[in-house]
LOPASE-81315 format. One line per 4 residues: number of its first residue (from 0); their letters; for each residue x, y, z of C-alpha. Coordinates in Angstrom, 2 decimals. Example, Ala and Ser with C-alpha at 12.3 -4.5 7.8 and 13.67 -1.06 7.14 Angstrom:
BEGIN
0) as) 12.30:-4.50:7.80 | 13.67:-1.06:7.14
END
This chain:
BEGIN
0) xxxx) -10.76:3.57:26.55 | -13.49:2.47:24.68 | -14.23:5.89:23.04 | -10.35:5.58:21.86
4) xxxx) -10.82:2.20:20.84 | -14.18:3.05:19.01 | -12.36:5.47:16.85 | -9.47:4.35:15.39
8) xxxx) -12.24:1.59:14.51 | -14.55:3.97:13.17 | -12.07:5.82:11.09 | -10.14:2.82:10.16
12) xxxx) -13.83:1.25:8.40 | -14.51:4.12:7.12 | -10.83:4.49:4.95 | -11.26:0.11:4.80
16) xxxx) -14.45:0.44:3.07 | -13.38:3.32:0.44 | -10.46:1.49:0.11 | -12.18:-2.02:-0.76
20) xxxx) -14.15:-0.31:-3.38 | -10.34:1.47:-4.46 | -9.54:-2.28:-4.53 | -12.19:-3.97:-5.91
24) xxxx) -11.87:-1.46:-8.42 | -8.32:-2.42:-8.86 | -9.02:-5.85:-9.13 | -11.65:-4.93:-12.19
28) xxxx) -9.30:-2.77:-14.02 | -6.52:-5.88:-13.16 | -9.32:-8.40:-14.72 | -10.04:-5.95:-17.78
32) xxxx) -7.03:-5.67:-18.81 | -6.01:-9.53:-18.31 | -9.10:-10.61:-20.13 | -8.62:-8.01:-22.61
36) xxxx) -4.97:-7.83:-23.64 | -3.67:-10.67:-21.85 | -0.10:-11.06:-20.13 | 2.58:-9.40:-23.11
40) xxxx) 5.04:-7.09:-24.09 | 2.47:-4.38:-24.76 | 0.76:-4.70:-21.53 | 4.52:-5.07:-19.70
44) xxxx) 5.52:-1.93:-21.90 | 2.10:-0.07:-19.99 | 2.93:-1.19:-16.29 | 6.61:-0.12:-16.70
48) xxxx) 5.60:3.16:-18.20 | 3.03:3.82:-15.63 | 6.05:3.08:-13.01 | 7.87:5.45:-14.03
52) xxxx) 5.51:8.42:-12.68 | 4.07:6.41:-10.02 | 7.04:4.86:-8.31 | 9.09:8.49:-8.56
56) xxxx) 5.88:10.15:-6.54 | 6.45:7.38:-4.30 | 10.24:7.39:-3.59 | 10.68:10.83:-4.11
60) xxxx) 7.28:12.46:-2.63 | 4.53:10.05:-1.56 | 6.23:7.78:0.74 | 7.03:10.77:3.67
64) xxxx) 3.97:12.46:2.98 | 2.10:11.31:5.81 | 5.45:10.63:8.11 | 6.47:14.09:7.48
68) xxxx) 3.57:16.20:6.71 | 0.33:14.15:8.40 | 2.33:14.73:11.87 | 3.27:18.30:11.85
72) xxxx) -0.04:19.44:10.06 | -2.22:17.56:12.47 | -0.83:19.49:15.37 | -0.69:22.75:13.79
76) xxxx) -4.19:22.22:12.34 | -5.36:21.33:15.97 | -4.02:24.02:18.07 | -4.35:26.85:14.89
80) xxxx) -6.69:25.97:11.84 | -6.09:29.48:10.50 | -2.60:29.23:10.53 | -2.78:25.28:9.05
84) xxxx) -4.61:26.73:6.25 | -1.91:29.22:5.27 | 0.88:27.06:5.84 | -0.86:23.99:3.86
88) xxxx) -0.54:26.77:1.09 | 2.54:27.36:1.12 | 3.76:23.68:1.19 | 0.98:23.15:-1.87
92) xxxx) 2.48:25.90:-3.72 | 5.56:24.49:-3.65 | 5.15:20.59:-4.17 | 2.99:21.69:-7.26
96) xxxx) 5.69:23.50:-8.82 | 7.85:20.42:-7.96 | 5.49:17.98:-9.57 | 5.03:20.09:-12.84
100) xxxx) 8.88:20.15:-13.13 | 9.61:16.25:-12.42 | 6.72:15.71:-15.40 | 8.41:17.71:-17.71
104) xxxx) 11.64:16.15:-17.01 | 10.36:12.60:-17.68 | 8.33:13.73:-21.13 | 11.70:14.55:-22.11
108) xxxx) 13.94:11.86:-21.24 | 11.50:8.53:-21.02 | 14.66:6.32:-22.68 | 17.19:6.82:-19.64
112) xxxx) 14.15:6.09:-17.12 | 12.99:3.06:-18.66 | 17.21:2.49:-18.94 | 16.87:2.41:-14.50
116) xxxx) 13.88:0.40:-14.17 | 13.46:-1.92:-16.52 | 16.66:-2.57:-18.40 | 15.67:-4.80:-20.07
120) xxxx) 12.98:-2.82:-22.01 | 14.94:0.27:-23.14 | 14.43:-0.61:-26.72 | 11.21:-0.45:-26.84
124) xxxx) 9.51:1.77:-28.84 | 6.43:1.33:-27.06 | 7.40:1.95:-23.96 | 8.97:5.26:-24.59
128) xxxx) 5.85:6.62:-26.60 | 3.77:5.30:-23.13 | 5.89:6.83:-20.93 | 5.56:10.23:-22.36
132) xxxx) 2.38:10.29:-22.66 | 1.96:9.35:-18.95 | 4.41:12.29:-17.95 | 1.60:14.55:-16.43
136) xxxx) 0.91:11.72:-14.42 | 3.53:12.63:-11.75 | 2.62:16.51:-11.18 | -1.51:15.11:-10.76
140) xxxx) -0.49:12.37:-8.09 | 1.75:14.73:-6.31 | -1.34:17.46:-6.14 | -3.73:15.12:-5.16
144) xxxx) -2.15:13.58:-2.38 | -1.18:16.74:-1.49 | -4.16:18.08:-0.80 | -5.31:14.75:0.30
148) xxxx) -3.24:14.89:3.20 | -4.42:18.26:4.10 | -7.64:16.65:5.28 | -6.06:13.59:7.03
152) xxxx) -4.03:16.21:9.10 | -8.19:18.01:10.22 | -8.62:13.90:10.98 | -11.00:13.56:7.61
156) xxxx) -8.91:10.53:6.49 | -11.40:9.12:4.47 | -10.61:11.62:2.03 | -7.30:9.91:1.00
160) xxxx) -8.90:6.67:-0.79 | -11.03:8.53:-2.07 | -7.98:9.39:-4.32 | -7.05:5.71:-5.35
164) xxxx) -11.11:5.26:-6.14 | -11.58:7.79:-8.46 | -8.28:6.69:-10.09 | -9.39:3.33:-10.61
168) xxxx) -12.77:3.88:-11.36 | -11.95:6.26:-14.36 | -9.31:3.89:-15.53 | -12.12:0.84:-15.54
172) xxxx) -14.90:2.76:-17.18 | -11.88:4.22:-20.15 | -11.28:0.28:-21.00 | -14.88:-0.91:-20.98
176) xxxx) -16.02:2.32:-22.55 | -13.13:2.78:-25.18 | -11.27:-0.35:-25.05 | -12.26:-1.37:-28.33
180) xxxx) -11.83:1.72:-30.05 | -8.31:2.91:-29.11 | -6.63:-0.37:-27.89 | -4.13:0.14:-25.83
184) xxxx) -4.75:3.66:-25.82 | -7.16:3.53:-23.60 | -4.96:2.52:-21.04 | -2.91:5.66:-21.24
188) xxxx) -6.33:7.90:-21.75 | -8.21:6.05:-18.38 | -5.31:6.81:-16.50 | -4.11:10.44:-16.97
192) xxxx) -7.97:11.28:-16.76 | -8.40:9.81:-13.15 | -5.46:11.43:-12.04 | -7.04:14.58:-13.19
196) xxxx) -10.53:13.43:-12.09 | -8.97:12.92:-8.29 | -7.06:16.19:-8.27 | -10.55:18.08:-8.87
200) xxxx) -12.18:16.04:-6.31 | -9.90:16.85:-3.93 | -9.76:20.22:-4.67 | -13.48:20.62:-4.08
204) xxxx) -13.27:18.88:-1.10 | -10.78:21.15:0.18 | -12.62:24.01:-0.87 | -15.82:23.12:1.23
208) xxxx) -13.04:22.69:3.84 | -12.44:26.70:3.48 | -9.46:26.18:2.20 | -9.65:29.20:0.48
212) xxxx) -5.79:30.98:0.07 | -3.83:31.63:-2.17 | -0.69:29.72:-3.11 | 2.56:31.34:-2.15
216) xxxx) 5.76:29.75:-2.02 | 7.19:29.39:1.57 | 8.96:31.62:3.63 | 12.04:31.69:5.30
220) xxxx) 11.60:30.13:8.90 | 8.17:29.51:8.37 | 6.20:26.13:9.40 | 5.76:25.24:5.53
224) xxxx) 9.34:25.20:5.14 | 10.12:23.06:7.95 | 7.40:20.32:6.72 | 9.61:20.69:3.28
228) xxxx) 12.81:20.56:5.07 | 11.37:17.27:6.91 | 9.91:15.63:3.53 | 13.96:15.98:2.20
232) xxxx) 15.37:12.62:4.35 | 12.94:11.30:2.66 | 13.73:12.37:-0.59 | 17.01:12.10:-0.59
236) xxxx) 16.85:8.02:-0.09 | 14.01:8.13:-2.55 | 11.15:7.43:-0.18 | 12.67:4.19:1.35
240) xxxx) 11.47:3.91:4.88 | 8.34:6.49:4.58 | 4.52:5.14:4.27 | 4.97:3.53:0.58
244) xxxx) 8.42:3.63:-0.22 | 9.48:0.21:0.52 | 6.64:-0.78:-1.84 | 7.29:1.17:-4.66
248) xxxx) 10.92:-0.05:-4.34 | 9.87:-3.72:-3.93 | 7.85:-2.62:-7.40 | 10.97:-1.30:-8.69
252) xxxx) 12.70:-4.19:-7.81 | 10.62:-6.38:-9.38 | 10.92:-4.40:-12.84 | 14.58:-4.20:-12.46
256) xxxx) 14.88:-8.54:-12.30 | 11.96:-9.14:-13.48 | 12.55:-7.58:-16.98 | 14.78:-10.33:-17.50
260) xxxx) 12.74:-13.21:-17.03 | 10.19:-14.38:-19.74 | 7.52:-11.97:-21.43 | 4.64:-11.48:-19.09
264) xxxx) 6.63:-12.10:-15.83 | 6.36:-8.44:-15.05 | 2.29:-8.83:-15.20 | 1.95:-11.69:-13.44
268) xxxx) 4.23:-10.52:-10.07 | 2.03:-7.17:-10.41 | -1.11:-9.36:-10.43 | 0.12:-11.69:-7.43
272) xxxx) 1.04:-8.54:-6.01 | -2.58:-6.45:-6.23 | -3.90:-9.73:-5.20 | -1.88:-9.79:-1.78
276) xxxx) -1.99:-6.21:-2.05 | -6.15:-6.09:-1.52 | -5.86:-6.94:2.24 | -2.68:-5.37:3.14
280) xxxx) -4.67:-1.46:1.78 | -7.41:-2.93:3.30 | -6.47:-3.61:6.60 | -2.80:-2.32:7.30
284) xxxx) -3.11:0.84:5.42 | -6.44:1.97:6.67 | -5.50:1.36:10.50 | -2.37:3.05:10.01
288) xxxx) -3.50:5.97:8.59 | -6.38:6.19:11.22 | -3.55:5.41:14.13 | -0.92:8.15:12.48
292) xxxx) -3.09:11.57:12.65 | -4.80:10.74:16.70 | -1.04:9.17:17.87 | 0.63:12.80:16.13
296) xxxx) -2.18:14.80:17.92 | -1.18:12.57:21.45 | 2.08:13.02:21.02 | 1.23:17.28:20.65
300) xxxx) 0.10:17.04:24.03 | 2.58:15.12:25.82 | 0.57:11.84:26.29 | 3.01:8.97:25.55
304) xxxx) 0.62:6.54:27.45 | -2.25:7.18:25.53 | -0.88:7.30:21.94 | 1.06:4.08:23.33
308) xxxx) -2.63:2.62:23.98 | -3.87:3.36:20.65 | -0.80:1.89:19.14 | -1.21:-1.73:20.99
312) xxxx) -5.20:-1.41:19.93 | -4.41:-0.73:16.31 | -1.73:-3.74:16.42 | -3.85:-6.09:17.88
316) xxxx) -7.03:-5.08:15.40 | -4.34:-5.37:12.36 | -3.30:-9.20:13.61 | -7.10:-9.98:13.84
320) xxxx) -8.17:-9.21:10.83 | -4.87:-9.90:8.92 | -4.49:-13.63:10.12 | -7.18:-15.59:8.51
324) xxxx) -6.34:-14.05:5.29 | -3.01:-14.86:5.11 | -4.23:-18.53:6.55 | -6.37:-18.57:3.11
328) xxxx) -3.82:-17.61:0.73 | -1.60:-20.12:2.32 | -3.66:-23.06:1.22 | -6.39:-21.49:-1.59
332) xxxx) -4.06:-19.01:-3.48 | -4.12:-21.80:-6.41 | -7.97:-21.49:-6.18 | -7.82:-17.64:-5.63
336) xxxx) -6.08:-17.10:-8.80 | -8.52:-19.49:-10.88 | -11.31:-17.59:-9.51 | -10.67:-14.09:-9.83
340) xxxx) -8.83:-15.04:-13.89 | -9.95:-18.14:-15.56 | -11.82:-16.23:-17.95 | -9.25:-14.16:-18.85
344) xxxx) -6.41:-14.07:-21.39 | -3.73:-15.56:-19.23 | -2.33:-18.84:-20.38 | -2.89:-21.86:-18.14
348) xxxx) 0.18:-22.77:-17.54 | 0.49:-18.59:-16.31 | -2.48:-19.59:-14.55 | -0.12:-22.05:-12.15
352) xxxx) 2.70:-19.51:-11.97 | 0.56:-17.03:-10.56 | -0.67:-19.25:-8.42 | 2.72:-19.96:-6.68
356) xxxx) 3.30:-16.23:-6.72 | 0.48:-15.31:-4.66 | 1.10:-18.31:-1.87 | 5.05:-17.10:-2.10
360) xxxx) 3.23:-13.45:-1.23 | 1.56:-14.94:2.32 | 4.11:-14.03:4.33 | 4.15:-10.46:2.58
364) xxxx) 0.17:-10.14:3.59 | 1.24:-10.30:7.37 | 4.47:-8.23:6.97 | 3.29:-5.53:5.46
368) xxxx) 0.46:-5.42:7.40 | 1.70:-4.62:10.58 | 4.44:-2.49:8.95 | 2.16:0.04:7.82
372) xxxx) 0.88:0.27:11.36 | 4.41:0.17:13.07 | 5.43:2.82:10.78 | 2.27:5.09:10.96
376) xxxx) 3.11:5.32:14.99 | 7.18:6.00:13.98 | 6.08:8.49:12.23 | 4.12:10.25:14.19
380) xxxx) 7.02:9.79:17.22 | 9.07:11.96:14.55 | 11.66:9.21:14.27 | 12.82:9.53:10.70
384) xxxx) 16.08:8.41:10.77 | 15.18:4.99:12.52 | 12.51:4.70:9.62 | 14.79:5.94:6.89
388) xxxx) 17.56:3.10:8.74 | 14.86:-0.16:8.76 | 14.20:0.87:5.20 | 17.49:0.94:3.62
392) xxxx) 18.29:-2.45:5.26 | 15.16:-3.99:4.24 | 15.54:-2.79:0.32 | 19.55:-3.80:0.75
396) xxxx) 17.90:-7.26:1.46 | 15.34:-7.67:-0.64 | 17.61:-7.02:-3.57 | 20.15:-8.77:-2.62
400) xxxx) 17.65:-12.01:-2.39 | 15.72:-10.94:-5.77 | 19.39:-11.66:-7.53 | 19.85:-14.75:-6.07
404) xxxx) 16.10:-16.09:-5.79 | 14.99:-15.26:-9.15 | 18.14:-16.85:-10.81 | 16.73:-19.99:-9.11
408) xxxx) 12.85:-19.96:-8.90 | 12.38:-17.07:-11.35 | 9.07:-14.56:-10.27 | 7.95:-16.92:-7.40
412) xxxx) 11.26:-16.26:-5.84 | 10.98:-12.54:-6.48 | 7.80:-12.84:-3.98 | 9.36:-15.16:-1.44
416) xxxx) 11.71:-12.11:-0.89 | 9.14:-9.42:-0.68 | 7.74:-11.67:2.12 | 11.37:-11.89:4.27
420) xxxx) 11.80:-8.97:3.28 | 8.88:-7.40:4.85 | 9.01:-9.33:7.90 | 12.02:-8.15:8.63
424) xxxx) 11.14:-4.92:8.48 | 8.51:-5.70:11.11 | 11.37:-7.26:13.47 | 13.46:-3.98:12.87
428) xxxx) 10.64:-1.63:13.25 | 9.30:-3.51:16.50 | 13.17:-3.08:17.81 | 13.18:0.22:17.35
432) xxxx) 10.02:1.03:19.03 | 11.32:-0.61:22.29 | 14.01:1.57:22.24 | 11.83:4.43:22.55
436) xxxx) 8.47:2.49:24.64 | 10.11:0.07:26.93 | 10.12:-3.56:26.87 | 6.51:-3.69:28.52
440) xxxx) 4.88:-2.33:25.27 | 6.58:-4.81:23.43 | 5.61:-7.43:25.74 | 2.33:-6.25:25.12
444) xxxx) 2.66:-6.57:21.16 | 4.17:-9.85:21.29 | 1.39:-11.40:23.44 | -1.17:-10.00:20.72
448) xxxx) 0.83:-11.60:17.98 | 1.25:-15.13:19.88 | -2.10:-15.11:20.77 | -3.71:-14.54:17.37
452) xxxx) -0.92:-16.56:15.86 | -2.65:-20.00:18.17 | -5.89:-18.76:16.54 | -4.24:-19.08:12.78
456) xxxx) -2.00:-22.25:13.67 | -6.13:-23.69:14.76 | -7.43:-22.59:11.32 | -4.60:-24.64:9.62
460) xxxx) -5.42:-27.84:11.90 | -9.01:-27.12:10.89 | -8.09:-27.10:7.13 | -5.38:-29.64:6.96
464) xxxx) -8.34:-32.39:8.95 | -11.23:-31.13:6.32 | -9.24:-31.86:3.35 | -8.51:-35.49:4.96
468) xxxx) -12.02:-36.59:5.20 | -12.60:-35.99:1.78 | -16.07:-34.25:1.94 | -18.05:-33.92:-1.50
472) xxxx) -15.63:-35.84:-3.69 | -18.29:-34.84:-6.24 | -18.41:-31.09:-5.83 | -14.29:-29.91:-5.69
476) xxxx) -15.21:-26.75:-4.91 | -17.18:-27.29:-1.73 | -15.34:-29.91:-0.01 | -11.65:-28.79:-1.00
480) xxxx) -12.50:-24.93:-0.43 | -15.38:-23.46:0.69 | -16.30:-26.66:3.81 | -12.38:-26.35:4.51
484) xxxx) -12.67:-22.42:4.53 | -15.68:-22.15:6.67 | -14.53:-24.98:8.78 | -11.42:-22.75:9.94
488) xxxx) -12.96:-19.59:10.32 | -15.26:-20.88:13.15 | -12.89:-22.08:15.20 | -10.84:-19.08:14.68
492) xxxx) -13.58:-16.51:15.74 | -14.34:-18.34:18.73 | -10.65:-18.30:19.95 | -10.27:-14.35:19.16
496) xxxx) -13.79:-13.74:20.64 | -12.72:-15.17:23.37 | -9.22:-13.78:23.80 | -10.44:-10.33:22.36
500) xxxx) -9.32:-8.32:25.53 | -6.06:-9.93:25.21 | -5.37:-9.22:21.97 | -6.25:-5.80:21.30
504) xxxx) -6.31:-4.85:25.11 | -9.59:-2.78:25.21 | -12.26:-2.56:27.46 | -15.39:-4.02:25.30
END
């Protein structure tokens, strides 16, 4: 048990770690272009026309990659790494030739694309030149991920944020570099060049992995075909229910209303949302994607207890780790928002909005969380259809509370339904794992949650009883953040120290 527990830990740091610095890099190129260009209808016209690409990988491709490939790789990869080599080339050949196609198709027709998601854009000039010229942006993602999830399958998962670092990275050193000579240009430049930057990386990575054939499309019957064939559910309901897709439709959502609310609206719910995004990569994402290739190779072998084990210990690590933050946000996201932008070129009063975006995003931050991780184990189960089925429902109500909330509270409303939205998912997806574990391993997950949940409801106490006594009335920032935020974090680690065993249900 505590070799099991050790790695999913040990991967899950590694991928946390390259994924902070994806993150933090995120963050920069967020800050960049805040301070740089501000919240307007040039930098709205950029994030819808880098939608476009990103969000079709995403609901088309992305989001079953690792529910549909990860899975069936991992166990062919395991038990045949000669014949997972030849069949990864077959299924690279032919999501290649996809991408090029999909690029080609949105260089030429950017108007009726912007015309689906944001409507209220379409007449933008702008926005049509930037979504051609981020057209090639589609066929790099798809190749990259692509062959990133050829080493997550060999259980090299760290090789997948490696993708989103590079990305970043090139995108942050284009505006500091060339910001001032192209504009908004640079933009476009920074982020077709990390696209192309991450592709070669991971195709030198792969290459030290001897992956070494040649691309051929797929056969008739063969294993390639089959991971296709699997990737099509998928496909067909545009990625809702895979790793990502409820994201990118959330995103898509957001565009949709939000192109109707005043200019900048569109900036400020993506900056609320990388901001409750940070922890949700950080934590959710990386134990998931540790969890998904070890449960697929369980699974391979027969051993329902022990990738049922694994799935309680990456549960109860999520909750951990996931708690305090959203604790945080709950009472500092005012304060979080001042921090990380006050010297930027947001307005004040934008400031404030973002501010109530990001604590209408808590619930989101625990959601999500633990959705990544239920749907990582799904996925490697095989069950498509129940993901595809909590997915549709969740997007169906999402939407259906973006039209209503946003009429009424505008973008903080389009967060407060991202966050029912997404823990509802987590109700659904629970549900549906009972119906394939028993009620004991839900048992099990519910005692984690409740017990971690008395350790949060303590941090809030510990907050709430801070702020009443009022300490350094002369410094704001130390008595109304920093005591109050230390202050709840002790008792907090004591309680989960304590109740460790509990919780994540390892032997330390």
């Amino acid at each position: 048990m505590v070799a099991n527990s050790s790695r999913i830990l040990s991967q899950a740091r590694n991928i946390g770690l390259l994924t902070l610095a994806s993150s933090m890099l995120g963050f920069a190129r967020e800050f960049v272009i805040a301070r740089k260009f501000g919240a307007t209808h040039a930098t709205d016209s950029y994030l819808v026309a880098m939608a476009i690409p990103t969000t079709l990988y995403g609901l088309v491709f992305g989001s079953g990659l690792n529910f549909a490939v990860i899975p069936r790789l991992a166990h062919i990869c395991h038990s045949d790494p000669d014949g997972g080599r030849r069949t990864f080339a077959q299924f690279l050949s032919a999501t290649a030739l996809l991408g090029a196609l999909i690029s080609v198709l949105i260089l030429l027709f950017p108007a009726p694309l912007i015309r689906i998601f944001a409507p209220g854009m379409v007449s933008s000039n702008l926005t049509q030149e930037f979504t051609r010229f981020l057209s090639p942006l589609f066929f790099l993602l798809v190749s990259a991920y692509s062959l990133g999830s050829f080493q997550c399958a060999r259980n090299q998962t760290s090789s997948w944020p490696l993708i989103g670092v590079t990305l970043n990275a090139t995108l942050v050193l284009a505006i500091v570099l060339l910001g001032g000579l192209l504009g908004f240009r640079s933009l476009i430049f920074g982020t077709v060049a990390g696209a192309l930057a991450a592709l070669l990386l991971q195709a030198m990575l792969a290459r030290r992995a001897q992956f070494s054939e040649r691309w051929s499309l797929p056969v008739p019957g063969g294993e390639a075909l089959g991971i296709l064939s699997a990737l099509a559910p998928f496909a067909l309901v545009l990625g809702v229910g895979g790793d990502s897709g409820n994201s990118y439709a959330d995103l898509f959502l957001i565009r949709l209303f939000g192109s109707r609310l005043d200019a900048g609206s569109i900036t400020l719910l993506a900056l609320g949302n990388k901001l409750m995004g940070l922890p949700v990569l950080l934590i959710g994402s990386a134990i998931g994607l540790a969890l998904l290739p070890a449960a697929s190779i369980r699974f391979g072998e027969d051993d329902l207890s022990g990738a049922t084990e694994r799935l309680v210990q990456a549960f109860g690590y999520a909750l951990l780790l996931i708690c305090p933050i959203a604790v945080l946000y709950l009472n500092f996201s005012s304060q979080v928002v001042f921090a990380v932008f006050r010297h930027g070129a947001i307005a004040p009063l934008q400031m404030v909005e973002l501010g109530k975006i990001l604590h209408a995003y808590t619930g989101a931050t625990v959601g999500l969380t633990l959705v990544y991780v239920l749907s990582s184990f799904l996925g490697a189960l095989r069950r498509t259809k129940s993901l595809i089925s909590a997915g549709v429902l969740t997007v169906i109500l999402n939407a259906w509370l973006m039209a209503h909330l946003a009429v009424t509270q505008g973008a903080v409303g389009m967060a407060t339904a991202v966050s029912i939205g997404s823990l509802s998912n987590c109700a659904m997806l629970l549900f549906l794992l009972t119906e394939r574990l028993g009620i004991g391993t839900l048992m099990r997950l519910l005692r984690s949650a409740f017990l971690v949940s008395v350790g949060g409801l303590g941090m809030q106490l510990a907050i709430a009883g801070t702020r009443r006594l009022d300490l350094w009335p002369s410094a704001p920032l130390l008595g109304s953040i920093l005591i109050p935020a230390a202050a709840a974090l002790i008792p907090y680690a004591a309680w989960v120290s304590f109740q460790r065993k509990r919780i994540a249900w390892t032997e330390i």
